[in-house]
C-alpha positions as CSV (number, residue, x, y, z in Angstrom):
1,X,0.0,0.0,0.0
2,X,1.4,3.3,-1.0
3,X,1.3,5.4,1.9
4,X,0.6,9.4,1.4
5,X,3.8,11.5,1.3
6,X,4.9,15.4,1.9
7,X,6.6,17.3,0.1
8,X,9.6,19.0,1.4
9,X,10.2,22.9,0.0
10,X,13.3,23.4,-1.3
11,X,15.9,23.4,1.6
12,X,13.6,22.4,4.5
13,X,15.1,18.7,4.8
14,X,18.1,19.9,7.0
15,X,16.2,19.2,10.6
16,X,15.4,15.9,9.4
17,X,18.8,15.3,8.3
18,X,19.8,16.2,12.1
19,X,17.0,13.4,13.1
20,X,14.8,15.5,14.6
21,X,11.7,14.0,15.2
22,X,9.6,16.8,14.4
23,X,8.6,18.3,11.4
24,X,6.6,21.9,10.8
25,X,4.1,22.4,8.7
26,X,5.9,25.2,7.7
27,X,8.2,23.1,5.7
28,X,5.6,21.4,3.8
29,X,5.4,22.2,0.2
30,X,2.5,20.1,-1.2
31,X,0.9,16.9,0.2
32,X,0.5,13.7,-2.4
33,X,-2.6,11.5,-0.9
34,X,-5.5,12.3,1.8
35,X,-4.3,11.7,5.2
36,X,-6.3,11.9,8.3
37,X,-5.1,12.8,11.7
38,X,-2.5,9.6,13.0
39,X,-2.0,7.9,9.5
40,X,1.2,7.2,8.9
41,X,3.1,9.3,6.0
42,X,6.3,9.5,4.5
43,X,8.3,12.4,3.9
44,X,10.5,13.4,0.8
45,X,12.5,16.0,0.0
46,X,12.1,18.4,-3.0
47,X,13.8,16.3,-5.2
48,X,11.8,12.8,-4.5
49,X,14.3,11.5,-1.8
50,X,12.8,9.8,0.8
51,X,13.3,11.3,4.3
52,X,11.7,9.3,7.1
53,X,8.3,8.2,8.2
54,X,5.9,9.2,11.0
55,X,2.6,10.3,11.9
56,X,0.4,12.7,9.8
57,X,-1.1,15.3,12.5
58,X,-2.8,18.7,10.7
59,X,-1.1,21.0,12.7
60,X,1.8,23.1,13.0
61,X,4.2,19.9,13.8
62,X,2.7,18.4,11.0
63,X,4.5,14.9,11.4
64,X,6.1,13.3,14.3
65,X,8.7,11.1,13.0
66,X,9.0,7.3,14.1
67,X,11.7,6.3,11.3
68,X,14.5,7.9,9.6
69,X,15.1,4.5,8.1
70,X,13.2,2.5,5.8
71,X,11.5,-0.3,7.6
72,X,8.1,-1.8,8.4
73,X,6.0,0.3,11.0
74,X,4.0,-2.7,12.4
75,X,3.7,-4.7,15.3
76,X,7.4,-5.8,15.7
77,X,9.0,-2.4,14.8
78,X,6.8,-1.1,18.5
79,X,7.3,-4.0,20.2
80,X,11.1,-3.6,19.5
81,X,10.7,0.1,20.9
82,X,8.7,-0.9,23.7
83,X,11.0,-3.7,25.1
84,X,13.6,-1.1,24.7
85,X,12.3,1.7,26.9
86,X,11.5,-1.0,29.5
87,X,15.3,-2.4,29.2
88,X,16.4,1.0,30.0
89,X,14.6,1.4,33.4
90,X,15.0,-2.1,34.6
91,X,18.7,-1.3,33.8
92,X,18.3,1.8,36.0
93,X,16.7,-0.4,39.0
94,X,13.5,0.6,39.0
95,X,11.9,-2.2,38.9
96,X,13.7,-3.7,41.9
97,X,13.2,-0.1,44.4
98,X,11.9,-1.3,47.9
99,X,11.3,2.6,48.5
100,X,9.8,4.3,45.0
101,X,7.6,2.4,42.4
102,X,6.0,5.1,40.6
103,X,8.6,5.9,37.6
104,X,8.3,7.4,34.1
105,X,8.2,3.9,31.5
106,X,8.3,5.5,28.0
107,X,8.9,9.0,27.6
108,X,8.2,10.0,24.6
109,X,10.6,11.3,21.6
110,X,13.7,10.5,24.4
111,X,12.5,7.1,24.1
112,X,12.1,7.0,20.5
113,X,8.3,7.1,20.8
114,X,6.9,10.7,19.6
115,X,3.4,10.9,20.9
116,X,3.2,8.5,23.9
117,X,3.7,8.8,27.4
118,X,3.6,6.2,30.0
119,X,4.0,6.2,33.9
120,X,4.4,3.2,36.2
121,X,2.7,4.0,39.2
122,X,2.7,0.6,41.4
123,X,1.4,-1.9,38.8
124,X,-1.0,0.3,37.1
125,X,0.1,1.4,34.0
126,X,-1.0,5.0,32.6
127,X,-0.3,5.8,29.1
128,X,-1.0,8.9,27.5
129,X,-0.9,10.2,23.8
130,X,0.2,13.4,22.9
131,X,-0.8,12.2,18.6
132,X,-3.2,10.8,17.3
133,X,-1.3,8.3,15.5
134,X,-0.4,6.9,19.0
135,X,-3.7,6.9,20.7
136,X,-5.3,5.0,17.6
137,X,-2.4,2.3,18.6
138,X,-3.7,2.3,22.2
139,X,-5.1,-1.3,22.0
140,X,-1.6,-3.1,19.8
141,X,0.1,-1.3,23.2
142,X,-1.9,-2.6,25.7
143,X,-1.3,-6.2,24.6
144,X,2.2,-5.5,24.1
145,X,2.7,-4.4,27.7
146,X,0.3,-7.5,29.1
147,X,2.8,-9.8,27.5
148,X,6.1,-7.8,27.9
149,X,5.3,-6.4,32.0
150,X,4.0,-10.2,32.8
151,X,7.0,-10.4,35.3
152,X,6.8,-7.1,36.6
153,X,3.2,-7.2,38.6
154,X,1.1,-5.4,35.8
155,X,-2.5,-5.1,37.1
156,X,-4.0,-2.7,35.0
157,X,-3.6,-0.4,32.6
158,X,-5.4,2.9,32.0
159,X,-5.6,5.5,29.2
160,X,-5.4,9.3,30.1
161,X,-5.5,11.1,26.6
162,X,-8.9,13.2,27.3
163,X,-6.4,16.2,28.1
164,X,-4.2,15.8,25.4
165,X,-5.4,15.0,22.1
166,X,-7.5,17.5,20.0
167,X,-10.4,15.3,19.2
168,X,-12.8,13.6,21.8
169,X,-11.5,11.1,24.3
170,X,-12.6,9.4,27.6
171,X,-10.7,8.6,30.2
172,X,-10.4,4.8,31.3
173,X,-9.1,1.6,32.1
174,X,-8.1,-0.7,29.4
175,X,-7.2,-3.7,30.9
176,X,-7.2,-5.5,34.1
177,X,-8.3,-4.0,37.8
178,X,-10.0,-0.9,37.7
179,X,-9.1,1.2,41.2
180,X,-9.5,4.9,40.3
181,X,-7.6,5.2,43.2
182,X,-4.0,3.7,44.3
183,X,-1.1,4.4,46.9
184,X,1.9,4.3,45.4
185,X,5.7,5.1,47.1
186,X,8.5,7.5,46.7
187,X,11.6,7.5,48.5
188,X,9.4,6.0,51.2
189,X,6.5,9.0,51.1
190,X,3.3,7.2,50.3
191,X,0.4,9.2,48.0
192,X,-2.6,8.7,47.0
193,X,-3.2,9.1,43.5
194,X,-6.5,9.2,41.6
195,X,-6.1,8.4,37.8
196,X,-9.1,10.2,36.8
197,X,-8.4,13.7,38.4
198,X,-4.8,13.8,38.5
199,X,-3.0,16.4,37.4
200,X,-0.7,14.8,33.6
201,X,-0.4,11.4,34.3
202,X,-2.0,11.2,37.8
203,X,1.5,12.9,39.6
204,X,4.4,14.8,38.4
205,X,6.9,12.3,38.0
206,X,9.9,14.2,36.9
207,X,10.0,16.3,40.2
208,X,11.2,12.7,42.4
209,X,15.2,13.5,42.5
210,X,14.3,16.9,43.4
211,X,11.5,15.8,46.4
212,X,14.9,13.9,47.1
213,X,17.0,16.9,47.4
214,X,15.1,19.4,49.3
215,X,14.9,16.1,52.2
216,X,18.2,16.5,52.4
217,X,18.1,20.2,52.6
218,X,15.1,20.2,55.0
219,X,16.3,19.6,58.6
220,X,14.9,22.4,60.9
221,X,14.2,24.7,58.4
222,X,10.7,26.1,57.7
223,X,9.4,25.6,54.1
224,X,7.1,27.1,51.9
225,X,5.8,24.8,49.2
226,X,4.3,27.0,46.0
227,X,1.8,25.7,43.5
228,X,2.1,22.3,46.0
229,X,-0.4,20.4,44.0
230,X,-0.5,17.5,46.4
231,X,2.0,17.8,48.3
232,X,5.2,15.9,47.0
233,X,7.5,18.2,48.0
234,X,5.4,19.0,51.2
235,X,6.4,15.8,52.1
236,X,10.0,15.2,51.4
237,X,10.2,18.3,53.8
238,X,8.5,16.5,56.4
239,X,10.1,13.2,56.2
240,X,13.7,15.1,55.8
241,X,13.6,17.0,59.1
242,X,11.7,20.6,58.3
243,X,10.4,22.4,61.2
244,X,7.3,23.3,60.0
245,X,5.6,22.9,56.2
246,X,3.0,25.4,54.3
247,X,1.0,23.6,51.1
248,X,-0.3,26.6,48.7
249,X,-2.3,25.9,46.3
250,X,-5.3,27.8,44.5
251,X,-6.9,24.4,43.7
252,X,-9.0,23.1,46.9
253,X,-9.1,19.5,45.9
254,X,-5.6,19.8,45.5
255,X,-4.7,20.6,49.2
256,X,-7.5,18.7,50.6
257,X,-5.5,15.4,48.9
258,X,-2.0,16.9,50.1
259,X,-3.3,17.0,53.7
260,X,-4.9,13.6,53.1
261,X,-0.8,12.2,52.3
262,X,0.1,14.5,55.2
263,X,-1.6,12.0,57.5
264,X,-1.1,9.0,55.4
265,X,2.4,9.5,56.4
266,X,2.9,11.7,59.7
267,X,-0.6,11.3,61.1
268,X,-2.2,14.4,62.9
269,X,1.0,16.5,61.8
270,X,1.0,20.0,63.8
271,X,4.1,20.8,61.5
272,X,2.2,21.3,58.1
273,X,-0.5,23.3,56.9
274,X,-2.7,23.4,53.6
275,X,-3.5,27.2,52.2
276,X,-6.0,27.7,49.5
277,X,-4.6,30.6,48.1
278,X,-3.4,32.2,45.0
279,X,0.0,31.9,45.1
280,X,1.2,35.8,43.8
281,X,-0.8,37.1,46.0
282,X,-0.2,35.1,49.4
283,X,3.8,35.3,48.8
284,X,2.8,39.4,48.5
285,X,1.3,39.2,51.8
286,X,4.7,37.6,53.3
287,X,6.7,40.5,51.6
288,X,4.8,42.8,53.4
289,X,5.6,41.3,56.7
290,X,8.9,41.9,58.4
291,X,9.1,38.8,59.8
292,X,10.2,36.7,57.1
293,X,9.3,33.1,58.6
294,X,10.4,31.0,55.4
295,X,14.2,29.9,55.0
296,X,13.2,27.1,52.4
297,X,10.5,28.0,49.7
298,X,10.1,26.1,46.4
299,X,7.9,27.2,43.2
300,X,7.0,24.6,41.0
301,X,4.3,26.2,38.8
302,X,2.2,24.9,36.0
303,X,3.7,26.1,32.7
304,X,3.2,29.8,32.3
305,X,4.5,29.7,28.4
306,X,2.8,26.8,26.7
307,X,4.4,27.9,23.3
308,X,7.1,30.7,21.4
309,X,4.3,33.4,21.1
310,X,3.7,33.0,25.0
311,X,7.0,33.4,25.8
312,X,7.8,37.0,27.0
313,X,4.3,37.1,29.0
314,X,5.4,33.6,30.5
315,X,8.4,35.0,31.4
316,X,7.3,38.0,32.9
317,X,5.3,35.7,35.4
318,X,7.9,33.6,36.0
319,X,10.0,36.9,37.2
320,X,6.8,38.5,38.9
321,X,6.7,35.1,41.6
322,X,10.1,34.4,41.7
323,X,10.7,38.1,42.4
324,X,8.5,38.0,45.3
325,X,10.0,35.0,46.8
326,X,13.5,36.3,46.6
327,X,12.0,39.1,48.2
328,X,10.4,37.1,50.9
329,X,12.6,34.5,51.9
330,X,14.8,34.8,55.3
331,X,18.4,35.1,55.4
332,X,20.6,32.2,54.2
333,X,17.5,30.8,52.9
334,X,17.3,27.9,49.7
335,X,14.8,28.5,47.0
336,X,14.0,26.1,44.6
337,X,12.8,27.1,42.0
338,X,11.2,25.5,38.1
339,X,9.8,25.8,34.7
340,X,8.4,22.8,32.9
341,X,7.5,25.0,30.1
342,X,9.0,23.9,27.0
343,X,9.6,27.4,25.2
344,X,11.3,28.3,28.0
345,X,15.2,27.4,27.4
346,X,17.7,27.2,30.1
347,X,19.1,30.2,29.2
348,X,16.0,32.2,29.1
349,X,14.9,30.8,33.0
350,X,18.3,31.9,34.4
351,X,18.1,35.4,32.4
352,X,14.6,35.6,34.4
353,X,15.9,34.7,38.0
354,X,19.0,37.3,37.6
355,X,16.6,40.0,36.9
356,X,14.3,38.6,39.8
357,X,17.3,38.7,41.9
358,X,18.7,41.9,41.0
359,X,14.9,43.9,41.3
360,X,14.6,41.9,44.8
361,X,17.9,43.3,45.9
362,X,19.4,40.1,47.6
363,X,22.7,38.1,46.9
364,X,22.0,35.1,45.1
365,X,24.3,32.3,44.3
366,X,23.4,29.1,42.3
367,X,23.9,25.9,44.1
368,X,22.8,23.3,41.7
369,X,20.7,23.1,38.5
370,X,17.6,21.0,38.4
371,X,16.6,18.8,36.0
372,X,14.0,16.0,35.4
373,X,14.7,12.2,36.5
374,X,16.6,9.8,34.7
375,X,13.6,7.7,34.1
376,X,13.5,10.9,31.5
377,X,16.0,10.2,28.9
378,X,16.0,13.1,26.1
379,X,17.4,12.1,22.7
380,X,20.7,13.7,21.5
381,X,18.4,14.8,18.4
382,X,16.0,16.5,20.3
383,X,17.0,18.8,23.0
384,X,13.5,20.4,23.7
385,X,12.6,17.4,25.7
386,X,14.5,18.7,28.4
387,X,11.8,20.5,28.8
388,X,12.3,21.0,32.9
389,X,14.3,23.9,34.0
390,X,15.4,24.7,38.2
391,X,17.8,26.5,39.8
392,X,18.3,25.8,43.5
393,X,19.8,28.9,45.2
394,X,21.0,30.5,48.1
395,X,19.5,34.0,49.1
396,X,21.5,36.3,51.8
């Protein structure tokens, strides 16, 4: 069967000939066939040559490339992929973790996979497209991981695409028990999470090494945890040491489940506290005060740039929090401090907390840079799946 093909404009085969996976539409000169939304295409270059292969998507990344050789796209070629991403964290050891078994299990373009997400929280697998051409393979996947996860203590498996795809989709399990809610482990900090309401997969994942490192940091210290969702780093702070722990959050059924972990793990705990609040604000209120009661305060917002033409307002709100913080925070205190927006580059974040700093008018120093797990690989070919940016820093 002769799949449909697009046509490169003159010159617009160079990103493809650096493998990345992505390509514009913008590059597009003329499309030979009909494809729908997650058929497979291939791509040629003005002259006829054959590029690579991947899924059709009418939109501005108009392909997301699986193949830059020719081979068959079928049941072996994801299979293949699949083992692979699995080999790779069983490699890791986390598979074998006494303390943490909620880990990222495919992630996407670093795992060769364009389109697909997938989390391992305790034996319930979660996978979630970000294409079309991935979600239509949904059911080839589930059978793959049945057979392939056999060993491992799969129990179910559950697709949370409603979010992320542009055409109609409903939540659900696929295969196997059906608990909408589990209890899962990290660094030995049980949550609960709820499949259906959870925030991307259920939990952010990518965030574990640096729950890790504020533990570490915690002892006696008292901690403000912005945007805390449900309270993953609220926790680490409790179970490393921290005198006292405030949970902001805007969303109510966020910090009613983050004081539902509290007790999970510390009982009646008279060092934490949930605030529903909006976080600009509330950290206004403690700049106003000259008692400045927090030496330990982490931001972790929700992506404030979702794309390039967002970017200088994203930026700006990045600078507005962080600003506030730095102007907050007591003496010799530790801020941690992200952006999981994509648009934003490293560069770009660091640019933002120097003018933050300098406006605030403290000394800063960078301690450490932040990244996501290492159950995140990024592929050398695409470097906009390091998509997670933090600074820790130390504020005098």
């Amino acid at each position: 069967m002769i799949r449909p093909q697009l046509i490169l404009a003159p010159g617009k085969e160079k990103s493809l000939l650096r493998r990345h996976p992505w390509l514009f539409s913008g590059a597009v000169r003329r499309t030979v066939g009909n494809p729908a939304n997650g058929d497979l295409v291939d791509v040629m270059d003005a002259s006829g040559r054959w590029m690579a292969v991947g899924h059709y998507q009418n939109d501005s990344i108009i392909c997301k490339v699986l193949s830059f050789e020719t081979q068959n796209i079928d049941d072996t070629f994801f299979e293949r992929r699949l083992t692979s991403a699995i080999a790779y964290r069983k490699r890791l050891g986390f598979f074998n973790d006494n303390e943490t078994n909620v880990f990222r299990l495919v992630n996407g373009e670093g795992d060769f996979m364009p389109g697909l997400i997938c989390d391992w929280y305790a034996g319930t697998l979660v996978m979630q497209a970000h294409s079309e051409g991935m979600h239509r393979l949904f059911p080839l996947f589930t059978r793959l991981f049945v057979q392939l996860l056999s060993d491992y203590g799969l129990a179910s498996v559950f697709d949370k695409s409603s979010a992320t795809l542009s055409t109609p989709s409903s939540d659900g399990f696929l295969w196997g028990r059906e608990e909408a809610e589990s209890i899962i482990s990290e660094h030995g900090n049980r949550m609960y999470i709820n499949f259906f309401e959870g925030q991307k997969t259920g939990f952010f994942v990518d965030q574990r090494e640096n729950r890790h490192l504020l533990s570490s940091l915690a002892q006696g210290r008292r901690v403000l945890n912005c945007f805390g969702y449900t309270g993953g780093f609220s926790l680490a702070a409790l179970h490393g040491g921290a005198e006292y722990v405030e949970t902001v959050d805007i969303s109510r059924k966020a910090i009613d489940l983050c004081n539902r972990n509290v007790e999970l793990n510390f009982g009646d705990c008279q060092r934490h506290k949930g605030v529903v609040a909006d976080v600009l604000q509330y950290i206004q209120t403690l700049k106003n005060t000259d008692d400045k009661r927090f030496d330990l305060i982490v931001l972790d917002p929700p992506a404030f740039a979702k794309n390039h033409r967002s970017l200088q307002q994203g930026l700006k709100g990045y600078r507005a929090i962080n600003q506030r913080a730095l102007e907050s925070i007591a003496e010799g205190g530790l801020l941690l401090t992200f952006s999981c927006s994509q648009a934003v580059s490293k560069d770009d974040f660091q640019t933002m907390l120097f003018t933050a700093s300098a406006n605030a008018g403290r000394k800063v120093r960078i301690v450490k840079q932040l990244p996501h797990a290492i159950d995140h690989p990024v592929s050398i070919y695409h470097p906009e799946g390091e998509y997670l940016k933090g600074l820790l820093v130390y504020v005098e």
